[in-house]
C-alpha positions as CSV (number, residue, x, y, z in Angstrom):
1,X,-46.2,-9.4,-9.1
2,X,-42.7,-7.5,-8.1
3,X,-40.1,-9.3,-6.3
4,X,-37.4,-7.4,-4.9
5,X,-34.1,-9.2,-4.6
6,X,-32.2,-9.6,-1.6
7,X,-29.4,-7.4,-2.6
8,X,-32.0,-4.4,-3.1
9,X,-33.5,-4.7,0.6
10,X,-29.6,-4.7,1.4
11,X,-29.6,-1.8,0.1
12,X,-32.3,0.1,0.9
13,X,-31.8,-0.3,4.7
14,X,-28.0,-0.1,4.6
15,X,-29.2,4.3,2.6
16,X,-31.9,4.4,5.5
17,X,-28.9,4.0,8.0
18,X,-26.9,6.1,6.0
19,X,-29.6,8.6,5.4
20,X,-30.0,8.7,9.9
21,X,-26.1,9.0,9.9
22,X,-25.6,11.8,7.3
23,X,-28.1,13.6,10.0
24,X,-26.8,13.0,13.0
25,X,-22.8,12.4,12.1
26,X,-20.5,12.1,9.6
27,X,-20.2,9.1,7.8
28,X,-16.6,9.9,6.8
29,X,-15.9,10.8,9.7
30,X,-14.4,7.7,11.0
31,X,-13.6,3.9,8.8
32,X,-16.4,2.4,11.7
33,X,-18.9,5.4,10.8
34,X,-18.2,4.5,7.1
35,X,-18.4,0.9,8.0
36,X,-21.6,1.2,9.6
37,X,-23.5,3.4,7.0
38,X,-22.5,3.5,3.7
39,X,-20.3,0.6,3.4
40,X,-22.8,-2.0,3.2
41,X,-25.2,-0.3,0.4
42,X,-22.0,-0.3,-1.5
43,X,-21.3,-3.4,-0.9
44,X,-24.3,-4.6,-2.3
45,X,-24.7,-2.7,-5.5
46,X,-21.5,-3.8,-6.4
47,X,-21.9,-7.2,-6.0
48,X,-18.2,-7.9,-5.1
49,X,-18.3,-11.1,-1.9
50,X,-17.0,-10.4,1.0
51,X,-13.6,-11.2,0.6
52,X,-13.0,-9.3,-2.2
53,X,-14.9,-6.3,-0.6
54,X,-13.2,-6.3,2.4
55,X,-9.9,-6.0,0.8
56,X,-11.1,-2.6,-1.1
57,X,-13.4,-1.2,2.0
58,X,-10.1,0.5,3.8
59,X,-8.8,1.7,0.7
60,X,-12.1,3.0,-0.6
61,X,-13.3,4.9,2.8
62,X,-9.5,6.4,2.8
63,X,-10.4,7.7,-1.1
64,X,-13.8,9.2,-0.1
65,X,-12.8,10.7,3.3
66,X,-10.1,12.7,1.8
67,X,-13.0,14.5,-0.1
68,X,-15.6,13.9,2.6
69,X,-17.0,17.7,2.6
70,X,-18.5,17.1,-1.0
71,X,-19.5,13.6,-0.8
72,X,-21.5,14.0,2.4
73,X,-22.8,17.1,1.2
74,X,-24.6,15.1,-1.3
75,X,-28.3,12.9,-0.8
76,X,-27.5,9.1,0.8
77,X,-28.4,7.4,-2.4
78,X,-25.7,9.6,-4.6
79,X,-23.1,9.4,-2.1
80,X,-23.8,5.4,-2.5
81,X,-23.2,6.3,-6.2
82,X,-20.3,8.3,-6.2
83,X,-18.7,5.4,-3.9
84,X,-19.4,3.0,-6.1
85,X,-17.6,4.6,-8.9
86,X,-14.8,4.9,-6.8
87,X,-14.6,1.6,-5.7
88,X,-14.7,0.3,-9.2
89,X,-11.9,2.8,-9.8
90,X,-10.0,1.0,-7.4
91,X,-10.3,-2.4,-8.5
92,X,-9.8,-1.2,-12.5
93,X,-6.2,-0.3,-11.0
94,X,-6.2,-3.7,-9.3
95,X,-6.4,-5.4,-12.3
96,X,-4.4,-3.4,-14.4
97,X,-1.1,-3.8,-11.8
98,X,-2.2,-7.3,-10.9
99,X,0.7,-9.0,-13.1
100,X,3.7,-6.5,-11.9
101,X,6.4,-8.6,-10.3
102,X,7.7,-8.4,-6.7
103,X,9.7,-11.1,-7.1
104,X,11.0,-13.5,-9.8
105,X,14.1,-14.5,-12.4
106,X,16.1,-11.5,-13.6
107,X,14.9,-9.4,-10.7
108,X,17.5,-7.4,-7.9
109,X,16.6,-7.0,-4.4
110,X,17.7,-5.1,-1.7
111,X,17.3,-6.0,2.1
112,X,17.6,-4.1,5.0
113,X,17.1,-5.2,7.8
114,X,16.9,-4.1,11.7
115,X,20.3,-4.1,13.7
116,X,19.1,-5.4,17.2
117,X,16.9,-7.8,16.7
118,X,17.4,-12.1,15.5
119,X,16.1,-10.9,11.8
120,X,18.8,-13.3,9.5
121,X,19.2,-11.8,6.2
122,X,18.2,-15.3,5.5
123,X,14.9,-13.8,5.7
124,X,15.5,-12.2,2.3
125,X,18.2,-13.7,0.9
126,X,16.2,-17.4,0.8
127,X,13.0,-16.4,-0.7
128,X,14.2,-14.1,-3.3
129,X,17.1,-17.2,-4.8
130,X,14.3,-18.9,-4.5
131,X,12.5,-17.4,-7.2
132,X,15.7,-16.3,-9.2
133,X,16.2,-12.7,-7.8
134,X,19.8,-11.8,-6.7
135,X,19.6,-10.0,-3.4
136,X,22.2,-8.0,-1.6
137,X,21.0,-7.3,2.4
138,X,22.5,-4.6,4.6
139,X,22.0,-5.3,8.3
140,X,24.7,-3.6,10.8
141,X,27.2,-6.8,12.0
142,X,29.0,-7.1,14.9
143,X,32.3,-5.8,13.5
144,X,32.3,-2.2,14.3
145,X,29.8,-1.0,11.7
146,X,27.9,1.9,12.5
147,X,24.1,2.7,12.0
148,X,25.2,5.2,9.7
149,X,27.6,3.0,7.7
150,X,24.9,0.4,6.9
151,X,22.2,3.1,6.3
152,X,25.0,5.1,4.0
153,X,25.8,1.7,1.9
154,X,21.9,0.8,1.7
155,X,21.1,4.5,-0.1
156,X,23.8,4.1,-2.0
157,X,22.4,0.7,-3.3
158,X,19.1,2.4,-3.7
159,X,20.6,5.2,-5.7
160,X,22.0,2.7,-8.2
161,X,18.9,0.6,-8.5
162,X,16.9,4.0,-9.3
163,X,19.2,5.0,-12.1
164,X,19.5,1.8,-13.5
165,X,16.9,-0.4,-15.3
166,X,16.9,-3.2,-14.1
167,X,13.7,-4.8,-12.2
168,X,14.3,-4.2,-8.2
169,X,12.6,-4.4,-5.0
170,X,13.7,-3.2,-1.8
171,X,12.4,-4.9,1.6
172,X,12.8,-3.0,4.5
173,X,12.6,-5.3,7.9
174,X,12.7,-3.9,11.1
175,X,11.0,-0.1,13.0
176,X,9.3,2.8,11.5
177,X,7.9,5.7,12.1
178,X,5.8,7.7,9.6
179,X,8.6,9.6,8.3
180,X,11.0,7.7,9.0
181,X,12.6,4.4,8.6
182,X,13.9,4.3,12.4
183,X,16.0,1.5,12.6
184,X,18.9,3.4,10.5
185,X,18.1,7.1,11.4
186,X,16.5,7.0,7.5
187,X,13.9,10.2,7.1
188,X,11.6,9.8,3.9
189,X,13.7,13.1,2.5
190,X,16.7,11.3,2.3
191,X,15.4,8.2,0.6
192,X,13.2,10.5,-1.7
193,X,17.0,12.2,-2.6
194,X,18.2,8.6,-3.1
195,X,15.5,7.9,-5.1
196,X,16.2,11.1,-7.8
197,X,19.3,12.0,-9.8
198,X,21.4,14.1,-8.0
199,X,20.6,17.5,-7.8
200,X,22.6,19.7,-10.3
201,X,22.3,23.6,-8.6
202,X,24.6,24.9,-11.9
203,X,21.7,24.3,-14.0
204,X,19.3,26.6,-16.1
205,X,15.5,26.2,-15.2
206,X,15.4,25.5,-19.2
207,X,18.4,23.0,-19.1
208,X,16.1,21.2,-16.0
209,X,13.1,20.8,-18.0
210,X,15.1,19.1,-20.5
211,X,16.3,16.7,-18.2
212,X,15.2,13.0,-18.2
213,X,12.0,11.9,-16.6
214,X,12.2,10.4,-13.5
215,X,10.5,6.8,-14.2
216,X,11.0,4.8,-11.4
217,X,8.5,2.4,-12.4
218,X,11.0,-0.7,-12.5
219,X,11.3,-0.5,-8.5
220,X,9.1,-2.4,-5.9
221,X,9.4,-0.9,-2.4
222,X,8.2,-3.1,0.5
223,X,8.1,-1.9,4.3
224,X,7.6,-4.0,6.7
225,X,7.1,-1.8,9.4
226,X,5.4,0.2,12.2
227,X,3.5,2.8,10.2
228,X,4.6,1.9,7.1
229,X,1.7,2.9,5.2
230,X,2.2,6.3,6.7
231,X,5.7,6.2,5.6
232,X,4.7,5.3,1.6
233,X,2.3,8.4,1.9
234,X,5.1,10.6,3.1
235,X,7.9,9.6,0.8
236,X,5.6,9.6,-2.1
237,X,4.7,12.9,-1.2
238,X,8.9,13.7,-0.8
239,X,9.5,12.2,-4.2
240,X,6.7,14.8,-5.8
241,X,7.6,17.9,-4.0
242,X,11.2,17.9,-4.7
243,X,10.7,16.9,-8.2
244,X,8.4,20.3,-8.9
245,X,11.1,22.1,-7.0
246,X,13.8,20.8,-9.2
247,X,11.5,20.9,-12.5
248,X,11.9,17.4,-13.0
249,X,9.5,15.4,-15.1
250,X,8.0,12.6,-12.9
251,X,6.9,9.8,-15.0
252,X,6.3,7.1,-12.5
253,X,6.7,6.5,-8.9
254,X,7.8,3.0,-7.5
255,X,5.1,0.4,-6.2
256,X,4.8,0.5,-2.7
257,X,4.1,-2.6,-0.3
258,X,3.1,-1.7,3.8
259,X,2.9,-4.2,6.1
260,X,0.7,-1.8,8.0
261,X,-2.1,0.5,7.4
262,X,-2.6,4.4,8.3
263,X,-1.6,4.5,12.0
264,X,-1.3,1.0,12.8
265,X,1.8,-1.0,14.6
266,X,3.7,-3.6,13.3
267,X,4.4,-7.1,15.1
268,X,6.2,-10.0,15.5
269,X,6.4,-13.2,16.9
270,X,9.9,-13.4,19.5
271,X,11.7,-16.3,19.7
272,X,14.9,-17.8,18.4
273,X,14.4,-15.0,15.7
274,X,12.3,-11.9,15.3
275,X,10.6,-12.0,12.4
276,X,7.4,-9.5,11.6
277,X,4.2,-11.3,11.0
278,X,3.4,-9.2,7.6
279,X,7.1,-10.9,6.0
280,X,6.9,-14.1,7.9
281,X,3.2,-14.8,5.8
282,X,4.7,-14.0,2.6
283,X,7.7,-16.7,3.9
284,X,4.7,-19.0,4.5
285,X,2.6,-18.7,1.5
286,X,5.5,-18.5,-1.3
287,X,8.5,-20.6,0.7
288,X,7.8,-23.0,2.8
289,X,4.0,-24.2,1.1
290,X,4.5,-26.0,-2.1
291,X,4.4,-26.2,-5.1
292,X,5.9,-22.7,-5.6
293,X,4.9,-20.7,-8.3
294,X,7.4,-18.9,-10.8
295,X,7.0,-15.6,-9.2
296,X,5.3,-13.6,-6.7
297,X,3.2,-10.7,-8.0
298,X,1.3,-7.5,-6.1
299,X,-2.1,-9.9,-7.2
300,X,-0.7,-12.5,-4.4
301,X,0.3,-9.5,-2.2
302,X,-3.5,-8.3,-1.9
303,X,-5.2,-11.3,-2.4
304,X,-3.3,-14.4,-0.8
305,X,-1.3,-12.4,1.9
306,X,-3.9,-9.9,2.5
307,X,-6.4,-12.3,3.6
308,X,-3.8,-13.9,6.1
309,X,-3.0,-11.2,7.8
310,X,-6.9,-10.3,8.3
311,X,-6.5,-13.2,11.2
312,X,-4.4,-11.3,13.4
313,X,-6.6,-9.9,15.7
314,X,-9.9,-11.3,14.3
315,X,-11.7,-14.6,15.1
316,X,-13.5,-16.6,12.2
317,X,-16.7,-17.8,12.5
318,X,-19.1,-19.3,10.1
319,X,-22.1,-18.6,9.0
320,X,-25.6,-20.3,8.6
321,X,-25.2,-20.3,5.1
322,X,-21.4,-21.4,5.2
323,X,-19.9,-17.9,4.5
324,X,-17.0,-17.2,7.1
325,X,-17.0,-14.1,8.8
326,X,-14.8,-12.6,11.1
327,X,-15.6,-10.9,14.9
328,X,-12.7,-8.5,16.3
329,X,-11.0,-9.6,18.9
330,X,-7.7,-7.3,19.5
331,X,-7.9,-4.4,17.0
332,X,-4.4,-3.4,17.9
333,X,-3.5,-6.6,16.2
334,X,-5.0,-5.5,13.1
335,X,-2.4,-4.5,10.0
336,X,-4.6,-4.7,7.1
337,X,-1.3,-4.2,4.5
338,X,-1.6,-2.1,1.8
339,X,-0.3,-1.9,-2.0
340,X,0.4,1.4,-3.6
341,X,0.0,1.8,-7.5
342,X,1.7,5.0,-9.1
343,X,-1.4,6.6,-11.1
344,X,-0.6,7.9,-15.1
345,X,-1.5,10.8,-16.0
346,X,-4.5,9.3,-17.4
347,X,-5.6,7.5,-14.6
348,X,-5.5,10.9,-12.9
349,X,-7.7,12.5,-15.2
350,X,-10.4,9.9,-14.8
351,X,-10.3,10.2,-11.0
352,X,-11.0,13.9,-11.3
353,X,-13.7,13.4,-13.7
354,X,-15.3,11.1,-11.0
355,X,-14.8,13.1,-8.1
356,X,-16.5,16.2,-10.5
357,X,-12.7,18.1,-9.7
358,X,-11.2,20.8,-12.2
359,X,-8.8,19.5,-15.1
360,X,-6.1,20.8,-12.9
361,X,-7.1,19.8,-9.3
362,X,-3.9,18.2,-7.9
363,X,-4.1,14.4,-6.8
364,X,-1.4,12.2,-5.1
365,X,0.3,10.1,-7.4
366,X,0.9,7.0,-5.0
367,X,-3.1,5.1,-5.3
368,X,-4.2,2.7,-2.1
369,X,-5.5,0.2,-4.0
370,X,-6.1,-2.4,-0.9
């Protein structure tokens, strides 16, 4: 007698509803089309619960839709396939950067923070003494400083931090736009040139191509933001463009932390002070609860905070079997955060050989890895 587990029914009616969709739609066309097709046959060959899966699903549907024409071309059940791979892709780089420190002893930060609003650079400077980093916050003062002052001091901070070697991370508190970090007028080209070494015009293309590699694998950048993600995509994209034009080597890009996912608003609670919901949860979990731990790692950034934020603008409920699940309420509410890994040059290769790309295909470097 055959028994077929509950996972395989799962699965078999989540590819017949995938196999109506790929006939009548897209089901890349949209994260709910994904979500309502091939999502849940993923889901269930890979076992993951529903909390873990959930923190992947965004990052996996952005992956696949940005190669939707040949996955959809393909039957249901090796679209399902091909997904899976990828998603296991994703949570091979999960591990792997797990352990990098965002904060902890020995470690330089660098706050800015918006002009007009009641952020303290409290906000920063607390947390990161707490766990033995020595921060420096620029925020414009009442004294006569400019917007450009503050944003020319805070690039100039950055500029060090990239050429040195020690261990930093730069939280940026306040409004965005996708190319731009709004409250100081700062486009992702000029943060991208702060990033890099200067560029030297007297120099032979061969003289270039001898020049140092550009690691900047020793920097943690978090955005706390309107459209941050948006902005980690662009200035990513900066960082790679001007180093082919300038024939630099680029070894690593930084980590990248966004408050917000692709196209999504920031927000805050208004009070006494202004503080954005993505930075106060990281005050909450790593602060105020104790004990604290001795440092705060990208794992506690898309695990721990992750799954707080997933309250705002959903309602929990639980289930028969004890499970909690979550109904929308307010989608514009909704952040989802993100965490960016910089991908070697091995890590490209085997993302090509998934996708079935040339050797040479180009990929993004900067990897969405939930």
């Amino acid at each position: 007698m055959h028994f077929s587990s509950p996972l395989a029914a799962v699965s078999c009616l989540a590819l017949a509803a995938a196999s109506v969709a790929a006939e009548n739609g897209r089901p890349l066309a949209t994260l709910e089309a994904f979500q309502q097709t091939l999502s849940p046959a993923v889901a269930a060959r890979l076992e993951a619960t529903t909390k873990h899966y959930r923190q992947i699903e965004p990052s996996l549907y952005y992956l696949a839709a940005t190669h939707a024409a040949p996955i959809e071309a393909l039957p249901p059940d090796e679209q399902v396939a091909l997904l899976v791979k990828l998603a296991r892709f994703i949570d091979a780089r999960r591990t792997a950067a797990a352990d990098c420190v965002v904060l902890g002893p020995g470690r330089g930060v660098i706050g800015l923070l918006d002009p007009d609003r009641g952020l303290d650079p409290r906000e920063v400077t607390t947390i990161a003494r707490a766990y033995g980093s020595s921060p420096t916050v620029y925020k414009r003062a009442d004294n006569g400083e400019t917007i450009k002052t503050v944003a020319d001091e805070f690039l100039t901070a950055v500029s060090h931090a990239a050429a040195g070697d020690t261990p930093t991370t730069i939280v940026v508190l306040g409004h965005g736009l996708p190319e731009e970090i709004q409250s100081y007028a700062i486009p992702c080209d000029r943060l991208a040139d702060a990033f890099l070494p200067p560029a030297d015009t007297s120099a032979t293309p061969a003289a270039q191509e001898q020049a140092k590699p550009v690691d900047l694998s020793h920097l943690v950048l978090v955005c706390d933001d309107c459209y941050s993600a948006d902005f980690s995509i662009n200035l990513a994209a900066a960082l790679e463009k001007k180093c082919r034009g300038r024939s630099l080597l680029l070894a690593s890009l930084p980590v990248m932390i966004a408050g917000t996912n692709r196209n999504c608003v920031g927000h805050a609670d208004f009070g006494a002070k202004f503080v954005p919901h993505f930075w106060k949860d990281v005050i909450e979990l790593y602060y105020i609860r104790r004990p604290r731990q001795e440092t705060i790692t990208l794992r506690d950034f898309f695990e721990k905070v992750d799954n707080m934020m997933y309250g705002y603008g959903r309602a929990p409920r639980v289930n028969g079997d004890g499970t909690v699940s979550y109904r929308l309420v307010d989608p514009e509410l909704c952040q989802d955060p993100v965490v960016f890994v910089p991908l070697t040059d091995g890590d490209l290769a085997e993302l090509r050989g998934i996708l079935g790309l040339p050797a040479d295909a180009p990929l993004p470097r900067l990897f969405d890895i939930g």
